[in-house]
C-alpha positions in Angstrom: 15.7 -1.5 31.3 14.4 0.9 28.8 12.1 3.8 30.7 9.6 5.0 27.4 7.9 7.2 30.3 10.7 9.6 30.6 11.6 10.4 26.8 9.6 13.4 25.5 6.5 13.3 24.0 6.3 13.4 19.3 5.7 17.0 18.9 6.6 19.1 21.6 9.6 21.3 21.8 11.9 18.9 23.9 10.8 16.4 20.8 9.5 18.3 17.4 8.4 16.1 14.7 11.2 16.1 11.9 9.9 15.3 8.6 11.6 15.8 4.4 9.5 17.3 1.5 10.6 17.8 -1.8 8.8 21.3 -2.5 8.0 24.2 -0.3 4.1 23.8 -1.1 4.1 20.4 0.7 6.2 22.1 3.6 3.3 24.5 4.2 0.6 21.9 3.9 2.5 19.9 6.4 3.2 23.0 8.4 -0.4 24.6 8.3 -1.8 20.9 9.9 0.9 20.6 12.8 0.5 24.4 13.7 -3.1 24.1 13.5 -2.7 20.8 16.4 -0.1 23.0 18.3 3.0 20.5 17.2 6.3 21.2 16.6 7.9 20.1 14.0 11.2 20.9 11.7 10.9 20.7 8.2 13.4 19.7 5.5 12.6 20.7 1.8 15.1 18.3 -0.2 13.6 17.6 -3.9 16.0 14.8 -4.6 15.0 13.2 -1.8 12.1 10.9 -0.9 9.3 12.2 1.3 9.2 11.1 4.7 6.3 12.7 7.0 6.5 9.7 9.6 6.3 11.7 12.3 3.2 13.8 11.8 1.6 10.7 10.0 2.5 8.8 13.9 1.2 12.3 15.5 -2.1 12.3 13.1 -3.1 8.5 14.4 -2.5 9.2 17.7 -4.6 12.1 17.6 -6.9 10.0 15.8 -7.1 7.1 18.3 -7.3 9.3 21.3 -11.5 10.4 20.6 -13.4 8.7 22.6 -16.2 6.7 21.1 -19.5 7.2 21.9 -20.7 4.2 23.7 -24.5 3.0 25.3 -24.5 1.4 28.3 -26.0 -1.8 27.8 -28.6 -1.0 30.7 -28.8 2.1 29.9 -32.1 3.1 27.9 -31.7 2.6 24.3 -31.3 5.5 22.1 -34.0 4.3 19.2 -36.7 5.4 22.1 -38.7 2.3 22.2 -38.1 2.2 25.9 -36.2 -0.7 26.1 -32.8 -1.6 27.4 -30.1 -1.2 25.0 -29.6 -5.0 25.7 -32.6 -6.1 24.8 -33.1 -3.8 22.0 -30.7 -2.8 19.5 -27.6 -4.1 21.0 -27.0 -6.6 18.7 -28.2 -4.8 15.4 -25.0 -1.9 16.5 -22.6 -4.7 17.2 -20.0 -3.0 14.2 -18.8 -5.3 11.6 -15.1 -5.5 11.3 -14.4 -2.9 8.4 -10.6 -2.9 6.7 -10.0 0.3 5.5 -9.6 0.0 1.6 -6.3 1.2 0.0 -6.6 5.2 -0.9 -7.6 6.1 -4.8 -4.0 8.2 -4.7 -1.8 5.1 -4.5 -1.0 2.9 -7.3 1.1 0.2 -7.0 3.2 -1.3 -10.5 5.5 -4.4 -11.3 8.7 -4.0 -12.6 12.4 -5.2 -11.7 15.0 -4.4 -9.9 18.7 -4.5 -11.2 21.7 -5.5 -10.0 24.7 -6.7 -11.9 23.8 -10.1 -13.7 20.4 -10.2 -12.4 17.0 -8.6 -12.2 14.8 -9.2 -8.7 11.1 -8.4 -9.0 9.9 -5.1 -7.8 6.5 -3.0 -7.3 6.6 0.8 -7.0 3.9 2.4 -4.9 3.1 6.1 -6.6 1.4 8.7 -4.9 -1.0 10.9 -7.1 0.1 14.5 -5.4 -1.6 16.8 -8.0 -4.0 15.5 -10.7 -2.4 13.5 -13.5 0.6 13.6 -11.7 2.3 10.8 -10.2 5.9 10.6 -7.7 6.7 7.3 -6.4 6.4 6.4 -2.5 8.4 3.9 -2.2 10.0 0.5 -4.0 9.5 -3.1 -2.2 11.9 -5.7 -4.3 12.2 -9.4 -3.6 15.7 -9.7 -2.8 16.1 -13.8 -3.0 14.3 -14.0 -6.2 17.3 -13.3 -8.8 16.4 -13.9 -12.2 18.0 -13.5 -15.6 15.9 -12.4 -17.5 14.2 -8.6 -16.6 10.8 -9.8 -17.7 11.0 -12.8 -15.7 11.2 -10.3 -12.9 8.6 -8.0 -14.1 6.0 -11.2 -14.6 7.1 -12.3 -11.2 6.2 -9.4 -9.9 3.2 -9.0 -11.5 1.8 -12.4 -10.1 2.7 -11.1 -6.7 1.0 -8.5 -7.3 -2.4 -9.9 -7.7 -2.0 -12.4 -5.2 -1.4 -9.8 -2.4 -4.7 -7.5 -4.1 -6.6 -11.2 -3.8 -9.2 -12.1 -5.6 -12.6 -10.1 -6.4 -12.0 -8.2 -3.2 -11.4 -3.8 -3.1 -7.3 -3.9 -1.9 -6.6 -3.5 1.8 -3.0 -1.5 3.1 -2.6 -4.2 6.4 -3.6 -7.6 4.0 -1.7 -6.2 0.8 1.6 -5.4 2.9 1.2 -8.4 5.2 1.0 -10.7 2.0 4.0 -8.9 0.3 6.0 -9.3 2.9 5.3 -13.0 4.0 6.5 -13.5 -0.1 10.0 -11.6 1.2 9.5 -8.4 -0.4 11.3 -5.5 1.9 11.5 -2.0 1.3 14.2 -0.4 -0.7 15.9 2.9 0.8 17.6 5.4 -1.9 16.3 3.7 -5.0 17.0 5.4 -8.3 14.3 5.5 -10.9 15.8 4.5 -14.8 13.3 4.6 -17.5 
């Protein structure tokens, strides 16, 4: 039986965050927001590597998801004044829509292929905008089963899966975007090289 109760908590001393950058600017962006929430955290500064900030990213929603809402009572008076319940007043005018949060401007995403010998596999590379005109990539999803000979087979492929997962004539959402890549068996690729 696994006891999550008795491991220490993201952040603390027992536990620091441990997160990679690739330049020592980013290191003291990351640095300045965890000593500013009172979190530990080590730092690695490797610029071959690929970012990875999990930890304070995980420590950031958490932090996020712990404020408390504000909330009415729905007895309680309601807060327009007109001296009605909240019930029987505005109630169901502040009943909030379901809102998906739309993908951030700094992210694009682009089709291409991955190689491997004899065949190509479709691919998209997510690239984060970290200065202005300046793009690094994130990370690379390929379609393993999906082995084609030709490279712009792949890259058309990839392309059309693509679009499907943005949908149609809606602004691109992270959680449908991701969930649609994956239900078309893209995964995530660790240590990718980049050939132009």
């Amino acid at each position: 039986e696994l006891k999550t109760s008795s491991m220490p908590k993201l952040g603390t001393r027992k536990r620091p965050a441990v997160i990679r950058v690739r330049t020592e600017e980013r290191a003291e962006e990351v640095l300045s927001i965890c000593n500013e929430k009172g979190w530990q955290v080590i730092v690695g500064i490797e610029p071959d590597e690929v970012e990875d900030i999990a930890d304070v990213e995980k420590l950031l929603n958490r932090a996020a998801a712990r404020r408390p809402a504000y909330r009415v009572g729905r007895n309680a008076p309601c807060p327009c004044g007109s001296g009605k319940r909240y019930k029987s007043c505005c109630l169901r005018a502040s009943t909030p829509e379901v809102k998906v949060q739309p993908l951030s401007p700094r992210f694009r995403f682009e089709p291409g292929s991955y190689s491997k010998p004899g065949a190509f596999m479709p691919s998209i590379a997510c690239l984060e905008q970290w200065m202005p005109d300046q793009w690094r990539y994130h990370f690379v999803l390929v379609k393993p089963h999906a082995q084609l000979v030709q490279e712009t087979d792949a890259v058309s492929e990839a392309e059309q899966d693509l679009q499907m997962a943005f949908g149609q004539g809606q602004p691109p959402v992270a959680q449908h975007m991701a969930e649609s890549l994956k239900a078309q068996g893209y995964i995530r690729v660790e240590g990718f090289r980049i050939v132009d």
